[in-house]
N, C-alpha and C positions, 0 to 999 in steps of 0.2 A: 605574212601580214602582221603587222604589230598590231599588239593590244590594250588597250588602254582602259583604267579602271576610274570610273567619277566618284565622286560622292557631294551630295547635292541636298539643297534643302525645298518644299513646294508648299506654300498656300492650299488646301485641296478643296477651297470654299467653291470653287468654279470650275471642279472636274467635276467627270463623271468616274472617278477613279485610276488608279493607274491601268490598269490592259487599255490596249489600243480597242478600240471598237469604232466601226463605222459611222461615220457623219453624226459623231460625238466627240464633244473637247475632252482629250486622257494626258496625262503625262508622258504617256511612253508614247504618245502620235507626236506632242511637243518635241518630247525629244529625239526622233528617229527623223523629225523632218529638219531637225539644225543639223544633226550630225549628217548626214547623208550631205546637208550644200557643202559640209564642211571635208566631205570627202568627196572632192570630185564630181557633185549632185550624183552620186551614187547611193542605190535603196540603200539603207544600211541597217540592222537590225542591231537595237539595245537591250540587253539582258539585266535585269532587274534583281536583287538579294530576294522582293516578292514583293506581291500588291498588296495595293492598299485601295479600299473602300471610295465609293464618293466622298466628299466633305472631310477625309480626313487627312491629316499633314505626315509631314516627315521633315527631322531635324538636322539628319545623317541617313539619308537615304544612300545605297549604293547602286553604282551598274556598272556592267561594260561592255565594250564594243571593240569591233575590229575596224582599222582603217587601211585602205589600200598605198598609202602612202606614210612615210613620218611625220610625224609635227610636233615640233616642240610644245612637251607639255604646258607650258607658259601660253603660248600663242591659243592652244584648244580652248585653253578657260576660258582667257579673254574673246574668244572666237565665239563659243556656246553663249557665252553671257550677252553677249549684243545682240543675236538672235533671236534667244530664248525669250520667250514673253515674262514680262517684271514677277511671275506670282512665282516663277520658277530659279533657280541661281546657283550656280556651278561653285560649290566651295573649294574644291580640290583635285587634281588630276593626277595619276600617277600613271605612267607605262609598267605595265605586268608581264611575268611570263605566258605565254599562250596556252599555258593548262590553266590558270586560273578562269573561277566563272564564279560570278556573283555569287550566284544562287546556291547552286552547290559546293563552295569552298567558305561557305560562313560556317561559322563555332556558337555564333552565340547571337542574338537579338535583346532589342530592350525596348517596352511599347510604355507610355505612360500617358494617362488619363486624369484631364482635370476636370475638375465641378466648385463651381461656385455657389459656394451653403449661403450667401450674403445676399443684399438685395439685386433684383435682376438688374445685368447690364448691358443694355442691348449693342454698346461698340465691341464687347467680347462676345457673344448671341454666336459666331461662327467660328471661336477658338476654346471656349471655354463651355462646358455644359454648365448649364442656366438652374441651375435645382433650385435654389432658394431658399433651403428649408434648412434647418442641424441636422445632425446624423450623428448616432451614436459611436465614435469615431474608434473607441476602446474595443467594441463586440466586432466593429470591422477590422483592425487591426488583428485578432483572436483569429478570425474566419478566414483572411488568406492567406494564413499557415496551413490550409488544407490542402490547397494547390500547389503548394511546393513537392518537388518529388518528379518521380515518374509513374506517372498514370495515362490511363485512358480516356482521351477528353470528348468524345461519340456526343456525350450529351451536352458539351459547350460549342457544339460546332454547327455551322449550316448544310442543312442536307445538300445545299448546293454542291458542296464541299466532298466532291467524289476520289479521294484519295484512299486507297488502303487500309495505311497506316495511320491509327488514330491518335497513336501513342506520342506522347511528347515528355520531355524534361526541364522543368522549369526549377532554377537554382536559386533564384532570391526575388524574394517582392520585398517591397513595403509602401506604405502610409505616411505620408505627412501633410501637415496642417500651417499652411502660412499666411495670416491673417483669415480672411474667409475663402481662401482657396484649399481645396483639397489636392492633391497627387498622388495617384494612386501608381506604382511600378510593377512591373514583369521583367523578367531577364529567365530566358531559352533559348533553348537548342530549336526552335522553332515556332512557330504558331501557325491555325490553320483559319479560315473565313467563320469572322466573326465572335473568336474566342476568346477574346482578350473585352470583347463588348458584351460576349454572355456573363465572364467572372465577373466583371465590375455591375454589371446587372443585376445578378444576384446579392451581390457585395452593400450594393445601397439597399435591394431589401430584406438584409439585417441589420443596417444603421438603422432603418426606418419601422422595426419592429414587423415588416411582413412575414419573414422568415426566420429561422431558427440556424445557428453557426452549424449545428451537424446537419442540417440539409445538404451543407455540399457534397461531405460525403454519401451519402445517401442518394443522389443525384448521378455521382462520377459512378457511385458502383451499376446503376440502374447501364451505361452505355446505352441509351435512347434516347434519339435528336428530336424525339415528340416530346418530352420534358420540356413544361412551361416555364421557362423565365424570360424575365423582361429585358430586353437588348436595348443597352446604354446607345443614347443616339451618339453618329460617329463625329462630331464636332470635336468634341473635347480629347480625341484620340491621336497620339503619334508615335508614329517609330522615329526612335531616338539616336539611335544606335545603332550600327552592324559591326561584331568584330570577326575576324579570320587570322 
């Protein structure tokens, strides 16, 4: 069975996130029901690099799936895109070997998070988080240089989040400022539910004077998901990136 790998961008103002869940709107229900007409109306199952949250987007999402027949890569795109409802959009298709899988053959991830420090704008209200306020941009630039590395992230994560392994490798953030938007960047070997919305959490309360830059550490060494910080709402959140 050939296999084929997408990569795809989605609006997530009008999911309930990517996992398929019952007699709820998901990405991956979207997508498993074009792909399937597009195979025969056969069930067909799409494997995801990972989810992502209610409300939040993807720039370069990846997946892939097997079909029972060929189809020229060409024809799939255009196939998925006439389907696919408008918030969702097939940028790319390639046919893969059959060992590769999304999920487990990524190297490397990149989530990045805006906030608007300027007056609120309610036509961005569900792409850009709405702060409104300055932020001390210099003390938050300092503070996620503490995240880079490899550490154990137990206390950035949701206990939902029943995996093992806590450990992750994060190779480069940064901060930038263009006009009154923020961008705040991550690039890893991974992320786990909600930890890319805990950093930036904490991250605004040390712009905003709540918190202190060594709390992070202080925090990562504690590994306990009862550590209170405040979780950036997921508007403003995307994966940007997947590379293999």
């Amino acid at each position: 069975m050939p296999r084929y790998k997408i990569t795809f961008s989605y609006d997530g103002s009008n999911f309930r996130g990517y996992q398929i869940q019952p007699k709820l709107r998901t990405i991956q229900g979207e997508l498993e029901s074009a792909v399937s007409y597009l195979n025969r109306q056969t069930k067909t199952q799409v494997q995801s690099s990972g989810r992502t949250d209610g409300s939040v987007h993807a720039i370069g999402q990846v997946a892939h799936f097997d079909l029972s027949i060929e189809i020229p890569e060409y024809k799939i795109k255009e196939g998925l895109n006439t389907l696919l409802p408008n918030d969702i959009h097939i940028i790319k298709v390639e046919k893969v070997r059959e060992e590769f899988h999304a999920r487990f053959s990524s190297k490397k991830k990149e989530y990045i998070y805006k906030i608007n420090l300027g007056e609120y704008n309610p036509t961005m209200r569900n792409y850009i988080y709405q702060y409104g306020k300055e932020l001390e941009i210099e003390k938050m630039k300092e503070a996620i240089k503490y995240f880079e590395g490899t550490h154990d992230f137990t206390s950035f994560i949701s206990s939902e989040d029943l995996r093992e392994d806590k450990v992750r490798t994060i190779y480069k953030t940064s901060i930038m400022k263009n006009k009154n938007i923020l961008t705040i960047s991550f690039q890893a070997d991974g992320f786990m539910k909600y930890q890319v919305r805990n950093m930036v959490g904490i991250l605004i309360e040390i712009g905003n004077g709540k918190k202190e830059i060594q709390d992070i550490e202080k925090i990562m060494k504690r590994c306990d998901r009862q550590v209170s910080i405040k979780l950036a709402p997921p508007e403003g959140l995307y994966l940007r990136k997947v590379w293999y």
